[in-house]
N, C-alpha and C positions, 0 to 999 in steps of 0.2 A: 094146256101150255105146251104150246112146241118148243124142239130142241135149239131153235136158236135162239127165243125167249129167255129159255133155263140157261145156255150158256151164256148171255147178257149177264142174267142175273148173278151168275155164276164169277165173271171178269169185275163185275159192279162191286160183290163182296169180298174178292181179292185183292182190292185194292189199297184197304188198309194193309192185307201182311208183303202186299209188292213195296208201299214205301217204308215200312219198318224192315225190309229185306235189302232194300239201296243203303238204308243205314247202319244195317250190320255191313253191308260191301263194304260203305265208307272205311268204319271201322277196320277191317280188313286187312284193307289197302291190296290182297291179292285174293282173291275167292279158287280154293282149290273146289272139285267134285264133290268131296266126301263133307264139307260146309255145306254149299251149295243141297246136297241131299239130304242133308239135316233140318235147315234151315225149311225146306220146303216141307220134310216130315211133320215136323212139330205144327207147323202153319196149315197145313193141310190135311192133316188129322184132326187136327181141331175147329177145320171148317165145315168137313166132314160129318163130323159128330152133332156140334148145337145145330145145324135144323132138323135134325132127329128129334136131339130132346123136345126144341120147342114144337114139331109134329105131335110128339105124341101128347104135348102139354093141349094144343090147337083140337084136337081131334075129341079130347072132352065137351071142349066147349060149341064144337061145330054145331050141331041141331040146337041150341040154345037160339043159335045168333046168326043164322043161315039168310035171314032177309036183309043185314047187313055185311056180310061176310068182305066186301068187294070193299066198303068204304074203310074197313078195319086192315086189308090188306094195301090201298092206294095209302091210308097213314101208316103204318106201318114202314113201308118202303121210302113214303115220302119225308117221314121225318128222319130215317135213317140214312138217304141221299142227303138231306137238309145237313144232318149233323158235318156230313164227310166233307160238305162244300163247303161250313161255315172255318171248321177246323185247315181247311188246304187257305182259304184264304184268309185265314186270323195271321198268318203268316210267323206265329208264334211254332217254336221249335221244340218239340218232346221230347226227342232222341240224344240221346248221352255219346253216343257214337260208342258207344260198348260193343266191345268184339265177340264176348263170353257165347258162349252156345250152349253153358251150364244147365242140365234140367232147372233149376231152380228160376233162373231167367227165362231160358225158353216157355215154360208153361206160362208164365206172364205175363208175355209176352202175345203167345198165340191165344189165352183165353179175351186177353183185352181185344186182338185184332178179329177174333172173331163171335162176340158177345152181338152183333148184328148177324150173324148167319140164325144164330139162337129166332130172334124175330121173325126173319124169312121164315123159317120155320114153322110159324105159326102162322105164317097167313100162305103155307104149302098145303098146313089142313083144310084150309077152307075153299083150296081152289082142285083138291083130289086130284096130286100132284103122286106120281109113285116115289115114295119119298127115298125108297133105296137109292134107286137110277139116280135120283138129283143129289142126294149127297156124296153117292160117288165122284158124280161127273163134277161137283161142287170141288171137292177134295183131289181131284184130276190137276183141276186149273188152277185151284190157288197153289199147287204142290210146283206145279209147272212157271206159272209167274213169279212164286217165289224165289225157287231156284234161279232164275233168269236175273231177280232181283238183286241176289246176292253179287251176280257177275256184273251186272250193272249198277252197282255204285261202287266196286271196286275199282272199276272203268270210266263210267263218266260224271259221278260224283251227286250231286243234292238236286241238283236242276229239273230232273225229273219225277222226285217225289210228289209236289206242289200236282204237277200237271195229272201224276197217277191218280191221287184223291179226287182231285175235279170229273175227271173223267170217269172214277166210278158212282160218284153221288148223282154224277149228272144222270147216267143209267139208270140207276135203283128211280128214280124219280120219275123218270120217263115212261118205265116198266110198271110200276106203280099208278101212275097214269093212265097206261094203255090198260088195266086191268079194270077200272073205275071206267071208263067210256065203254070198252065193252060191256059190262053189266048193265051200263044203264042205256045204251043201245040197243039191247037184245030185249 
C-alpha cells in the first residue's frame, strides 16, 4: 500500500469524525483554537488507536486465512463504505447539535466515529501494512479535518456534512476495490 492509498484510506475514515465535528461547529456557533484542538484530539486519537487494536486482533488470524485475505479486506471496507453512504443518505439526523466537549461525551463520541478505523485495522494485517506509520498518519488527518470541522460548521452550517460522509464511503469502497482486483490480477 502506498502512501496516497493510506492517505485515501485515511480521509475515507475521517469522515465520520469531520461530520460530527460540523456538528459540534454548529453547536458552537463560534469554534475558538483550543475547541477546534480538542475536538480534533479526542477524534484523532481514537482513529489512531482502533486500527492498532484491530492489527493486532488481524495479525492472529493472518496465516489461518491468507488465501483469502483480499476478499476479507474488499468486504471489510466495502461494507463499511456501504454503511457511511447508506447513513449520509438515509437523510435521517443523529446530532443533538450538543456543544459539550465533556470527556464523558467526547469518548462517545470519538469511539462511535471511529469503531470503522477498528476494521481497517484488521484488514491492515492482512495486507502487511506498517501499522505504526498508518495509524499515525491515520490520527494526522482525522486530527486535521476535524479540527477544520469544528470551524466549518461554525461557519457554513449542515450542508456539508451529507456530502462529507458520501465522499468518504465512496473511498473506503473504491479502496476496497482496488485491493480485490489487485489480488485477483496478480
Amino acid at each position: 500500500m502506498d502512501m496516497f492509498e493510506l492517505f485515501l484510506i485515511a480521509v475515507g475514515l475521517s469522515m465520520d469524525a469531520f461530520a460530527v465535528s460540523i456538528c459540534k461547529g454548529l453547536a458552537m456557533r463560534r469554534a475558538d483554537p483550543k475547541s477546534m484542538g480538542l475536538v480534533g484530539l479526542w477524534f484523532g486519537g481514537f482513529q489512531a488507536l482502533m486500527p492498532v487494536l484491530g492489527y493486532l486482533v488481524g495479525v492472529q488470524f493472518r496465516e489461518a486465512i491468507t488465501a483469502v485475505d483480499h476478499w476479507i479486506a474488499f468486504g471489510l471496507l466495502a461494507v463499511i463504505g456501504g454503511n457511511m453512504l447508506r447513513e449520509a443518505l438515509s437523510g435521517e439526523e443523529d446530532e443533538d447539535g450538543d456543544a459539550s466537549l465533556a470527556p464523558k461525551t467526547m469518548v462517545l463520541l470519538a469511539l462511535a466515529t471511529s469503531i470503522d478505523a477498528l476494521a481497517v485495522g484488521v484488514s491492515f494485517a492482512f495486507l502487511s501494512v506498517n501499522i505504526a506509520a498508518a495509524a499515525g498518519f491515520i490520527g494526522a488527518v482525522t486530527f486535521t479535518l476535524s479540527a477544520v470541522g469544528v470551524k466549518v460548521g461554525s461557519v457554513f452550517g449542515a450542508r456539508y456534512k451529507s456530502r462529507a460522509e458520501i465522499t468518504g464511503g465512496a473511498i473506503l469502497i473504491i479502496m476496497g476495490t482496488k485491493i480485490l482486483v489487485e489480488h485477483l490480477c496478480s
